[in-house]
C-alpha positions in Angstrom: -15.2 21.3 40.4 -18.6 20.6 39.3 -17.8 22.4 35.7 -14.6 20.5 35.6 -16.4 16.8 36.2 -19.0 18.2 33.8 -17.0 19.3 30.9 -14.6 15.4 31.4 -18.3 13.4 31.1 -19.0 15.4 28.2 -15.8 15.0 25.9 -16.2 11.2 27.1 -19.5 11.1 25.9 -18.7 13.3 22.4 -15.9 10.2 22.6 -18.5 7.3 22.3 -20.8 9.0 19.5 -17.8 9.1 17.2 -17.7 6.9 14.2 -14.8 4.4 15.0 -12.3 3.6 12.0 -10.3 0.3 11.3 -7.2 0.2 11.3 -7.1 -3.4 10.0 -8.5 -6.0 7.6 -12.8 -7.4 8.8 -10.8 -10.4 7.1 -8.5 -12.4 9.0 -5.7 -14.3 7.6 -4.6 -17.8 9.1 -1.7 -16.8 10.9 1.2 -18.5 8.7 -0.6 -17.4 5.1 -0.3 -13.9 3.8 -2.6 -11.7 1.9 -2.5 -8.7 -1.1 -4.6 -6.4 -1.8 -5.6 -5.4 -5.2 -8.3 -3.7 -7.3 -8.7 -5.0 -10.9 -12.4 -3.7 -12.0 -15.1 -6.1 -11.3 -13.9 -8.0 -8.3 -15.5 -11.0 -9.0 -13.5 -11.4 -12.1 -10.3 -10.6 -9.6 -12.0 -14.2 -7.5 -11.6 -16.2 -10.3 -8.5 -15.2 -12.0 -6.6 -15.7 -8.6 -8.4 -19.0 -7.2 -8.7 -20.6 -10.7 -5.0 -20.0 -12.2 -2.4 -18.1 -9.6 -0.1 -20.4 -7.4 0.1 -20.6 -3.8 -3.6 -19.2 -3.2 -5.8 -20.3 -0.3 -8.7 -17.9 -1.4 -9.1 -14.6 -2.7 -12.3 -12.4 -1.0 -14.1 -9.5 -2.9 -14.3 -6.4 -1.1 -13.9 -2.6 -0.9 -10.5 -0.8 -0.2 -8.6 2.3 -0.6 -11.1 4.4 1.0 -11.9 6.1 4.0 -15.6 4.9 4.3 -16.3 2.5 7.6 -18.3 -0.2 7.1 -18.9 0.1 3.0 -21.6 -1.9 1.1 -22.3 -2.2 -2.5 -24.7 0.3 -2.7 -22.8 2.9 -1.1 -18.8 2.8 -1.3 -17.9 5.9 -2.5 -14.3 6.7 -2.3 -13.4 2.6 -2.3 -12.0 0.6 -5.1 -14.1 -2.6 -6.2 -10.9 -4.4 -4.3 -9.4 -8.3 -4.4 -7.7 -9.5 -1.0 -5.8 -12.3 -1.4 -4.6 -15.1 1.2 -1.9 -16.8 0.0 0.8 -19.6 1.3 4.2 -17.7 1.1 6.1 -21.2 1.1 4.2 -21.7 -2.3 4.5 -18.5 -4.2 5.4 -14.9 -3.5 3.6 -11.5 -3.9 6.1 -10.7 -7.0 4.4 -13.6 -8.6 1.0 -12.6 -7.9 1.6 -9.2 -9.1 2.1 -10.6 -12.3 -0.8 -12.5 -12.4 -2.5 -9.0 -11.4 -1.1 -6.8 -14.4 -2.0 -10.0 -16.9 -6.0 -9.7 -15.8 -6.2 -5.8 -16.4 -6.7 -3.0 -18.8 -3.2 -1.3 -17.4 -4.1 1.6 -19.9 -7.8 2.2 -18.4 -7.5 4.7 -15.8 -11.5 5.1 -16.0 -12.4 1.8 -15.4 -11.8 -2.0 -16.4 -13.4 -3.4 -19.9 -17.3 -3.0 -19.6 -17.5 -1.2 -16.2 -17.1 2.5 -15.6 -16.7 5.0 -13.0 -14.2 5.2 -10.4 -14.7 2.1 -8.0 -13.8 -0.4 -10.7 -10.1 2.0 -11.8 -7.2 -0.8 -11.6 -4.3 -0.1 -8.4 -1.7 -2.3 -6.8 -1.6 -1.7 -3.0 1.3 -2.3 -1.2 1.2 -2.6 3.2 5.0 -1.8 3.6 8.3 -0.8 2.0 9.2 -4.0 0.8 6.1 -4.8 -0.9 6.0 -1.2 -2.6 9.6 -2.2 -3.9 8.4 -5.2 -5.5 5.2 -3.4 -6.7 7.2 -0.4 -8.3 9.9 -3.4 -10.0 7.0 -5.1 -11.3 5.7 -1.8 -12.7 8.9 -1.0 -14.2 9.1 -4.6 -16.0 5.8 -4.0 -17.7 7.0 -0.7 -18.4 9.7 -2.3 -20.3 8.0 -4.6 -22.1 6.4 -2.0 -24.3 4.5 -4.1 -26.9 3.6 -3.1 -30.7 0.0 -3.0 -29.7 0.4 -0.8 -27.0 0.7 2.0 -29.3 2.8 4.2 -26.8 0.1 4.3 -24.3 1.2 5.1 -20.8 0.3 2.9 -17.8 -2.6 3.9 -15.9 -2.1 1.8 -12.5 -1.6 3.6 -9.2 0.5 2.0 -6.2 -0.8 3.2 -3.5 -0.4 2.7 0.0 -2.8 -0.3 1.6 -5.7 0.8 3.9 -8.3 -1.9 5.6 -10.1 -4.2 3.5 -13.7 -4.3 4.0 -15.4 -7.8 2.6 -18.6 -7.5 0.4 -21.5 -8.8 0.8 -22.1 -12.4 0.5 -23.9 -12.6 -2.7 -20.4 -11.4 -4.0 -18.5 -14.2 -2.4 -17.1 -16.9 -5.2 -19.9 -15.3 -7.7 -17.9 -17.1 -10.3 -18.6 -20.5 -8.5 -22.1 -20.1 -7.4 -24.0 -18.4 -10.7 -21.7 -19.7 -13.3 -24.0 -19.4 -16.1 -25.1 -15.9 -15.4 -21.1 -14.8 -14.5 -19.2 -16.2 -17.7 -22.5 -14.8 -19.4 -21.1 -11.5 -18.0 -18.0 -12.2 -18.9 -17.6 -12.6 -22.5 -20.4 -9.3 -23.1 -18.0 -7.5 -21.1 -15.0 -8.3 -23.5 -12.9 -9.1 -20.8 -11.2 -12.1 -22.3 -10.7 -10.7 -25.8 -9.7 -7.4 -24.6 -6.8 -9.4 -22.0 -5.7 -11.3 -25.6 -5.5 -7.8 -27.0 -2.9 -6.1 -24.8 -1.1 -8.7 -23.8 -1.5 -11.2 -26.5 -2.9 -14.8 -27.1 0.2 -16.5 -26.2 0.8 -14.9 -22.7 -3.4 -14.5 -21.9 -3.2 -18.5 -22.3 0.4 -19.1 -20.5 -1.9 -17.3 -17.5 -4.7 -18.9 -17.9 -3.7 -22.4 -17.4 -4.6 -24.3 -14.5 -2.0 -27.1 -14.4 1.2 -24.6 -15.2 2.0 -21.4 -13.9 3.7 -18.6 -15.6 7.0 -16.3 -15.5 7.6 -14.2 -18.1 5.3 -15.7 -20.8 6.5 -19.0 -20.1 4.5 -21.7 -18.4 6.7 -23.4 -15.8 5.7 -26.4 -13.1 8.2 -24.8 -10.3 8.3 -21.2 -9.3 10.4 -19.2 -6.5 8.5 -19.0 -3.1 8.5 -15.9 -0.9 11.6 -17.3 0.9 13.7 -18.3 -2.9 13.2 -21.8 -2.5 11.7 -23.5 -5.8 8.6 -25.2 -5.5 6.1 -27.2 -7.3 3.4 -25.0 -8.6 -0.4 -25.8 -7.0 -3.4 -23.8 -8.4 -7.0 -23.8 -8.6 -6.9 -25.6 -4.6 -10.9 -25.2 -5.3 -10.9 -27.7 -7.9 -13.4 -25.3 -10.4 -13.6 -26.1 -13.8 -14.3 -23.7 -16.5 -17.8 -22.5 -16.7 -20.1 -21.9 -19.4 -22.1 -18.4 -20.2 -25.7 -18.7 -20.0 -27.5 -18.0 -23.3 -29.1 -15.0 -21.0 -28.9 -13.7 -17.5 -31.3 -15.9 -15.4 -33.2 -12.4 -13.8 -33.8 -11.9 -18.2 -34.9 -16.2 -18.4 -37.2 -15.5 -15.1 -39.2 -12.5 -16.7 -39.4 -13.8 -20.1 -40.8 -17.1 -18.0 -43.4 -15.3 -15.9 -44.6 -13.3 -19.3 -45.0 -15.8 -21.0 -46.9 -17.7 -17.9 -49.1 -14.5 -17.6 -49.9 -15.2 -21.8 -51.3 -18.4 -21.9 -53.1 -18.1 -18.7 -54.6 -14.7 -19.9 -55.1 -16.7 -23.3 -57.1 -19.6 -21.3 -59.3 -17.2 -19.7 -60.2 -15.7 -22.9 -61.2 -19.3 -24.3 -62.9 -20.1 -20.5 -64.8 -16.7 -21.1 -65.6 -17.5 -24.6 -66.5 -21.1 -24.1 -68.9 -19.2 -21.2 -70.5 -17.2 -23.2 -70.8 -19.6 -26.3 -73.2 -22.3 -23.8 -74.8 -19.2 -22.4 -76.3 -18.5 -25.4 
């Protein structure tokens, strides 16, 4: 009896010390919005390209997902894609639409990364959370497939769908990076070749027909009303934040603060040479 009531407090116990893993989103989704998940390189790039120019977004969160790792941060989310989650308003655009804007902000032939940023947390990948959503994934795959372009060259896709696991959100420095530290993000930006390299594979006309804040885009062409979640045409509403396009800094502001402080610690190394000059000039 003893062994018995022994051996139950013991698996108990074992019970508490294990790690415990979600099952669900650490961001929570106003009950009649919807959200996507996807990974698109550097997810602060994924903020902006949602929020500034997709319809029917409420906010988009930068994150970590596709892993297995509870609790992930910055510095250590191994196994995690550099992820996107987006809420959106399903009476004001659907997730086939924001799939598009998705493929139109990658590298789809970069399997190793997105533009400037390497390794495998930034790879590009659609998730989808049920059969439905992997259907209109997979047809959206399938209609890039098809467009095959001259520039593309042959190259195959290099975008997995893959089932959606929990989202974890990033830090807060992360959050709306694109808002906060313009200067240094569009600085960013346009070293990483993001923009030019967009233009490249997809080409100027469609990089600018989904870029545009005041129209949104089906298939290259920038319409005012789009088909909602539930087929019913609507009038298209972006950039709900109001941001207007921001300008790269000449350089990064941790570059401006260290060229600042060496050139504080020059002149005042430079006025205690005079001081100790002046000094010894009197002195003598």
């Amino acid at each position: 009896m003893l062994f018995s009531l022994y051996t139950a407090m013991h698996v108990m116990f074992s019970l508490l010390l294990m790690p415990i893993t979600s099952t669900a989103d650490d961001y929570i989704v106003t009950s009649n919005h919807k959200s996507l998940v996807v990974a698109m390189g550097c997810f602060w790039c994924g903020e902006e390209s949602f929020e500034r120019y997709a319809p029917g977004v409420i906010e988009a969160v930068s994150g970590y997902s596709g892993g297995s790792l509870a609790n992930p941060t910055y510095y250590n989310h191994n196994g995690h894609f550099e992820s996107v989650l987006v809420e959106y308003d399903p009476n004001k655009t659907s997730y086939e639409i924001l799939l598009s804007y998705t493929w139109r902000n990658i590298d789809p032939f970069d399997g190793t990364g997105q533009f400037c940023d390497r390794g495998n947390a930034y790879r590009p990948a659609i998730f989808y959370a049920d059969e439905e959503e992997r259907l209109v994934a997979e047809s959206t795959l399938a209609d890039v497939e098809d467009l095959n372009l001259t520039s593309w060259q042959g190259n195959g896709l290099m975008v997995p769908i893959l089932e959606r696991k929990p989202f974890w959100t990033a830090e807060d420095y992360h959050q709306e990076y694109y808002q906060k530290n313009p200067g240094d993000y569009n600085y960013y930006k346009k070293a990483c070749g993001r923009s030019e390299r967009l233009k490249e594979v997809w080409g100027e006309e469609a990089y600018s027909c989904y870029h545009n804040v005041t129209t949104s885009c089906v298939n290259n062409t920038a319409v005012d009303t789009i088909e909602n979640s539930n087929g019913t045409t609507v009038k298209v509403e972006a950039n709900v934040k109001n941001v207007s396009e921001g300008k790269a800094a000449v350089l990064p502001s941790k570059y401006v603060f260290g060229i600042t402080a060496l050139i504080a610690f020059v002149c005042l190394f430079s006025c205690c040479i005079l001081i100790k000059k002046k000094f010894l000039k009197s002195k003598f």
